[in-house]
C-alpha positions in Angstrom: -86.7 9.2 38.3 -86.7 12.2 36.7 -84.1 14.8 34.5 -84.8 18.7 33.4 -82.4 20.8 31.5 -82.4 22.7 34.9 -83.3 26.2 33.2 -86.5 28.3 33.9 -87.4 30.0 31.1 -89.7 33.2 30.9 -92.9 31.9 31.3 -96.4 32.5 32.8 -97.0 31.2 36.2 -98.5 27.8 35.9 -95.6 26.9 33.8 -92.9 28.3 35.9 -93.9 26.1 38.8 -94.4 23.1 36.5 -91.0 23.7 35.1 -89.4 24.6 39.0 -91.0 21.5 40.6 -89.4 19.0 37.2 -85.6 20.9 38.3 -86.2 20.2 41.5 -87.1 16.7 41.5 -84.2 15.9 39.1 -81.7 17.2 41.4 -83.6 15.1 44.0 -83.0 12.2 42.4 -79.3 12.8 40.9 -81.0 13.1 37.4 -81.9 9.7 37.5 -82.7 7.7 34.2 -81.5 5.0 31.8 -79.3 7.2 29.8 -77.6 10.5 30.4 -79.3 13.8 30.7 -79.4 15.6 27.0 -78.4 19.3 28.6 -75.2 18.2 31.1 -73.3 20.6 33.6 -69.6 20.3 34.9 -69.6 18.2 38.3 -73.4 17.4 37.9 -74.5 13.7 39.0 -76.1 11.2 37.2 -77.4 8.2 38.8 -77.3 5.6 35.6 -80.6 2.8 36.5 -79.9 0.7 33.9 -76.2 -0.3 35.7 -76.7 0.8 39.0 -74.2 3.5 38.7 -73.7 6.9 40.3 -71.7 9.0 38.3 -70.1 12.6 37.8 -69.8 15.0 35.0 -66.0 15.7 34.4 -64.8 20.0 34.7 -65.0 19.9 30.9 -68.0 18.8 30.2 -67.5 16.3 27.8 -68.2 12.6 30.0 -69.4 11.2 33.1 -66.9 9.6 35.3 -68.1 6.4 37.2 -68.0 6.6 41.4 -69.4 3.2 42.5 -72.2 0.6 41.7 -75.1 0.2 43.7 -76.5 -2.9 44.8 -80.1 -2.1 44.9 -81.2 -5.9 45.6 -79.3 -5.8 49.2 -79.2 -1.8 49.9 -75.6 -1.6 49.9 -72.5 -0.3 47.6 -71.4 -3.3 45.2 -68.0 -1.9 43.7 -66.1 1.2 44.4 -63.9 2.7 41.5 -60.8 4.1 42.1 -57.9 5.2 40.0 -55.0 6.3 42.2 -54.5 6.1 45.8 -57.4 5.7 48.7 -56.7 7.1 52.1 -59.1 6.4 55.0 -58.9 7.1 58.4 -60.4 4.6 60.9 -61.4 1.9 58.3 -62.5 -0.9 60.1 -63.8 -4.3 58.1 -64.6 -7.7 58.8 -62.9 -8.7 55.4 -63.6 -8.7 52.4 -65.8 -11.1 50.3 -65.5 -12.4 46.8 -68.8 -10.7 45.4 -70.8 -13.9 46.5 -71.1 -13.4 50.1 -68.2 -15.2 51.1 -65.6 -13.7 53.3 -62.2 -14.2 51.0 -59.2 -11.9 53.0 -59.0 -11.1 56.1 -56.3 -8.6 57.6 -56.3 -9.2 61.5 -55.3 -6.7 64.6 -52.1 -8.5 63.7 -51.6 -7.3 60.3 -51.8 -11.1 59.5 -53.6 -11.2 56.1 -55.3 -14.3 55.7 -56.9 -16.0 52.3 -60.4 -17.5 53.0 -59.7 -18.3 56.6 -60.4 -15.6 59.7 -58.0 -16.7 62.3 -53.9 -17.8 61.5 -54.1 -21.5 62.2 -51.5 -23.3 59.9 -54.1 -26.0 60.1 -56.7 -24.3 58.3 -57.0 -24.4 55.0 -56.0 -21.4 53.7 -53.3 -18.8 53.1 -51.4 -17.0 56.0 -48.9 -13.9 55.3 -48.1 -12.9 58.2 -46.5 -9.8 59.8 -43.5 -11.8 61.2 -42.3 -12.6 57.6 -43.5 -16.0 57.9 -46.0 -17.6 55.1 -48.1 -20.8 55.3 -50.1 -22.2 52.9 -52.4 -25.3 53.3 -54.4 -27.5 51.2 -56.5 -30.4 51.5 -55.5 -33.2 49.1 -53.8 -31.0 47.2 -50.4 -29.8 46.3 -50.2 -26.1 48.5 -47.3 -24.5 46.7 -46.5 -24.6 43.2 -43.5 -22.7 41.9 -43.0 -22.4 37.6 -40.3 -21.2 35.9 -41.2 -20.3 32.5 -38.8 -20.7 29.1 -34.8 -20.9 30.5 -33.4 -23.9 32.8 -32.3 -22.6 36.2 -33.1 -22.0 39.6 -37.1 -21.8 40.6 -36.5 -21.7 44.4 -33.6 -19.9 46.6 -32.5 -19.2 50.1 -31.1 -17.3 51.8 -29.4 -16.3 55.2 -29.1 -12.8 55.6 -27.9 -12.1 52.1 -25.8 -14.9 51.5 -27.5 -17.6 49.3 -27.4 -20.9 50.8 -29.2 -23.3 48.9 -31.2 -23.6 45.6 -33.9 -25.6 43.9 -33.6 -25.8 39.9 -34.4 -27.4 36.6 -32.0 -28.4 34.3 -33.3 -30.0 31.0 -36.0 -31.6 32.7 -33.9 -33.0 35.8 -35.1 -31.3 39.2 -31.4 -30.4 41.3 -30.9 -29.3 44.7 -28.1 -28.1 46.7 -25.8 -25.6 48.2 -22.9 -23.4 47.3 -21.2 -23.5 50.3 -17.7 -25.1 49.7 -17.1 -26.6 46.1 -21.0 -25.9 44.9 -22.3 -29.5 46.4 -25.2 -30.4 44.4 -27.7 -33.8 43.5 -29.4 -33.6 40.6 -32.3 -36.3 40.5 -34.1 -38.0 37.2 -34.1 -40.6 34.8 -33.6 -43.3 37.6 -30.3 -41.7 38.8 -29.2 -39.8 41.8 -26.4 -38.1 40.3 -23.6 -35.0 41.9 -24.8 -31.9 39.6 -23.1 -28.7 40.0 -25.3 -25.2 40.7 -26.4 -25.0 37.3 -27.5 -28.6 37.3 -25.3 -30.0 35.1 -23.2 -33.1 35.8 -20.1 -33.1 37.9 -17.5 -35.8 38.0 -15.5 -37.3 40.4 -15.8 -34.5 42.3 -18.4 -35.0 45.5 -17.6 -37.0 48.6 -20.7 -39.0 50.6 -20.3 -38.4 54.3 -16.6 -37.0 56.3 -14.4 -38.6 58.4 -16.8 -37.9 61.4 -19.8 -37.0 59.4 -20.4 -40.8 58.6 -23.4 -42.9 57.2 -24.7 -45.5 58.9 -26.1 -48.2 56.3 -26.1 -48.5 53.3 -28.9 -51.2 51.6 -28.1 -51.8 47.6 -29.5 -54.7 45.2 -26.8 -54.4 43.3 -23.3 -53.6 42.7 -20.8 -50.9 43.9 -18.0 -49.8 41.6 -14.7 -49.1 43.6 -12.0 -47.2 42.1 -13.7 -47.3 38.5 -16.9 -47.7 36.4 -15.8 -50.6 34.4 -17.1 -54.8 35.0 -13.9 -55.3 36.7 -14.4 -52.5 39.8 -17.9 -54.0 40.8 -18.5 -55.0 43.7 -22.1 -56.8 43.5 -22.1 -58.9 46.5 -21.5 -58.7 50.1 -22.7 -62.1 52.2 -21.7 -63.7 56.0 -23.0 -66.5 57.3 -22.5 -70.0 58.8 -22.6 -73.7 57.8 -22.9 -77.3 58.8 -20.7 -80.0 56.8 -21.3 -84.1 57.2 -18.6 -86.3 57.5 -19.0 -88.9 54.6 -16.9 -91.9 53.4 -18.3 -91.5 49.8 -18.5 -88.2 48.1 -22.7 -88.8 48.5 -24.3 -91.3 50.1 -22.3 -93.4 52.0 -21.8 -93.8 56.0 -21.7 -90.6 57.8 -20.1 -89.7 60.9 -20.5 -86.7 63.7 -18.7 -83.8 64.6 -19.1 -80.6 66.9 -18.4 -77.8 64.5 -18.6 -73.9 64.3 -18.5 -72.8 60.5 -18.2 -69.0 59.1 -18.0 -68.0 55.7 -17.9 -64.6 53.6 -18.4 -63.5 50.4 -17.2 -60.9 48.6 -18.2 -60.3 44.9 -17.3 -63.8 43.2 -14.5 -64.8 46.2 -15.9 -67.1 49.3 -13.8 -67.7 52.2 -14.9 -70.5 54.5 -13.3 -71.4 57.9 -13.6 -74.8 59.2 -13.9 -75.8 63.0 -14.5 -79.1 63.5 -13.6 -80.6 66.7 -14.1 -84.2 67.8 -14.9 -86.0 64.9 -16.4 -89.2 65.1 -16.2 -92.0 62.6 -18.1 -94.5 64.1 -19.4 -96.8 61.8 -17.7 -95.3 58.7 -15.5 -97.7 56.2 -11.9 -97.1 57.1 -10.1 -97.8 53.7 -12.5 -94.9 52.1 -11.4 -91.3 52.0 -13.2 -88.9 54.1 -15.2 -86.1 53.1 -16.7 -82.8 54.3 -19.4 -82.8 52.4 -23.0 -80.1 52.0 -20.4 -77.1 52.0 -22.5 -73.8 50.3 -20.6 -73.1 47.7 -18.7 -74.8 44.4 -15.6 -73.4 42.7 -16.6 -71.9 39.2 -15.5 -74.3 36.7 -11.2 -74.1 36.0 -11.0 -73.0 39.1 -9.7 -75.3 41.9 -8.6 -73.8 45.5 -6.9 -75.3 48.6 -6.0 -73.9 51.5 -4.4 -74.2 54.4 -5.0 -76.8 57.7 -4.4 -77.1 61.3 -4.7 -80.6 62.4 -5.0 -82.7 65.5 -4.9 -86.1 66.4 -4.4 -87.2 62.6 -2.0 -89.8 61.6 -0.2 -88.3 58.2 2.1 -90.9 56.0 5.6 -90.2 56.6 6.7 -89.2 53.2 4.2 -86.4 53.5 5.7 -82.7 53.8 2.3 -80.5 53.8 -1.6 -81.4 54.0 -3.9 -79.3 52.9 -8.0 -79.1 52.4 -9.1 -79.3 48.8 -12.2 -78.7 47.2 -12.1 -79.3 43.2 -14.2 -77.4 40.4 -18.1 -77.6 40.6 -18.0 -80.0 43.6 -19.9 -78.9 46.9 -17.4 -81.4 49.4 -14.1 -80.9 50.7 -11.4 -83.2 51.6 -7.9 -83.2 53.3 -4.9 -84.3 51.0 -1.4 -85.7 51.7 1.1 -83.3 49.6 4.7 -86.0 48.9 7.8 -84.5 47.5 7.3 -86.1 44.0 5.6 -88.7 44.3 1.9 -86.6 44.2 -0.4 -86.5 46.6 -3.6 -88.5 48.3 -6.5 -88.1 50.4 -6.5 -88.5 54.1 -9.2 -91.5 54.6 -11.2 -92.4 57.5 -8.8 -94.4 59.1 -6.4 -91.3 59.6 -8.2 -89.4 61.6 -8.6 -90.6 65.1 -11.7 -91.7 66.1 -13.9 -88.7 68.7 -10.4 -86.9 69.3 -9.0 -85.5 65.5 -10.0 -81.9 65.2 -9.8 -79.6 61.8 -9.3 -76.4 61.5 -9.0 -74.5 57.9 -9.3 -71.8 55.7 -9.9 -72.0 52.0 -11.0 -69.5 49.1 -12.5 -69.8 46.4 -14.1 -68.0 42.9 -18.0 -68.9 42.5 
């Protein structure tokens, strides 16, 4: 390391060499040295040793201008300073690291450029831009994109097709909405437990956006509770859907009592609070039963709510009715679970069919009734 003012002075001859041997060695080593030289030229160097710095002396002489650091420890240029544009000509590089020896970007034959990863795999952990237009970005238990809007509601993501906008991804007051423009701007905002139609600002739409298209159907739907039809009030729910199929026993007490047989095929659906059930009973049997006692279906799923009675109407066979009798129907009264078959006379009330009516392994039944649960 060495610096000289870099003038000869008049001098005898021992001196002059002295003083020519100091300028020389100074421009040998860039006028090396922990601080800059005290006498300074335009466009002179100065290698800086206490930052590893080469440097220039600016045209007017009044600062050095940093070129690039040296990294003495591994032989080899750290950092390179540039203010402006670089142009090189058949720059070739393996990547470039992240000043610890590990390769960070890579820009392929392909003009792929790649984030810690050498090779476009969409597998690999990394970043891919790639010369197609395409971008991939993986993580490993991680989220790989994130995407902020700062400040004002409104959209964070768009797309496009060709230069028409297509669809959107936003925030309005803290409720994430996504959609499309196309048509009547279609939008689902989604937050506080609801799914709800949004328009393309994200704010709530009424009334307004149809679920599926006459041939652009759903297939099923599953709900634990209610669908409101036509309205939002108590009165336009719909909170239960239910089919299914049931077994009655023939009784000549209400409970208890003798039972008899019968080959039967049952159906019943509900509908919010309405139940219909259809009898088919064919061949019943009331062997060993007490004749004088009226006969009941009895075990039947469901009870009318209380006040409310139903009946409903009967096809019969092989059942002897009392002559007076205009009409017969199936009955099934307020909070009881059995039916029973009653003879409707032209003012003079009405009874139920007992055991002895029906004909013994040939009297069928057939009915419908409804009733509120």
């Amino acid at each position: 390391m060495s610096q000289n003012d870099l003038t000869i002075a008049n001098q005898g001859f021992a001196s002059f060499r002295s003083d020519l041997n100091s300028a020389l060695q100074a421009l040998g080593s860039t006028n090396s040295g922990t601080s800059a030289p005290s006498t300074t030229f335009a466009n002179q160097l100065f290698y800086d040793t206490t930052n590893n710095i080469l440097k220039i002396r600016n045209e007017d002489n009044d600062a050095f201008i940093s070129l690039f650091t040296l990294d003495q420890a591994n032989d080899n240029i750290e950092s390179l300073t540039i203010n402006g544009a670089f142009t090189c000509a058949g720059f070739t590089s393996t990547g470039i690291d992240d000043n610890a020896d590990a390769l960070a970007i890579t820009i392929d034959s392909s003009e792929n450029f790649l984030v810690t990863k050498t090779a476009t795999n969409y597998q690999t952990v990394g970043v891919e831009a790639k010369s197609t237009g395409q971008l991939f970005a993986t993580a490993d238990g991680n989220n790989p994109i994130v995407a902020v809007r700062k400040s004002s509601d409104g959209k964070i993501q768009t797309f496009f097709k060709d230069t028409t906008e297509v669809g959107s991804i936003g925030n309005n007051s803290g409720i994430l909405y996504i959609g499309s423009p196309e048509g009547s701007d279609a939008f689902l905002g989604f937050g506080n437990n609801i799914i709800r139609p949004v328009t393309s600002a994200g704010a709530s739409r009424d009334n307004a956006i149809d679920l599926g298209f006459t041939d652009m159907r759903f297939k099923d739907m599953y709900l634990s509770g209610g669908v409101f039809l036509g309205g939002t009030s108590s009165a336009h729910d719909l909170d239960k859907y239910e089919e299914g199929t049931f077994d009655v026993v023939i009784r000549d007490a209400t409970s208890g009592g003798n039972t008899g047989s019968v080959t039967q095929t049952n159906k019943y659906v509900k509908i919010g609070n309405k139940v219909w059930m259809q009898f088919n009973l064919i061949n019943i049997t009331t062997t060993g039963m007490t004749g004088g006692n009226p006969l009941y279906f009895t075990g039947l799923p469901f009870t009318p709510a209380t006040g409310s009675n139903a009946s409903g109407s009967v096809l019969a066979n092989h059942i002897d009715i009392d002559s007076n009798v205009y009409q017969i129907n199936i009955f099934q009264n307020s909070g009881q679970s059995y039916a029973s078959i009653l003879q409707n006379r032209d003012a003079t009330g009405s009874s139920t069919l007992n055991v002895s009516n029906y004909d013994n392994s040939t009297a069928d039944v057939f009915a419908t009734i409804m009733i509120e649960v």
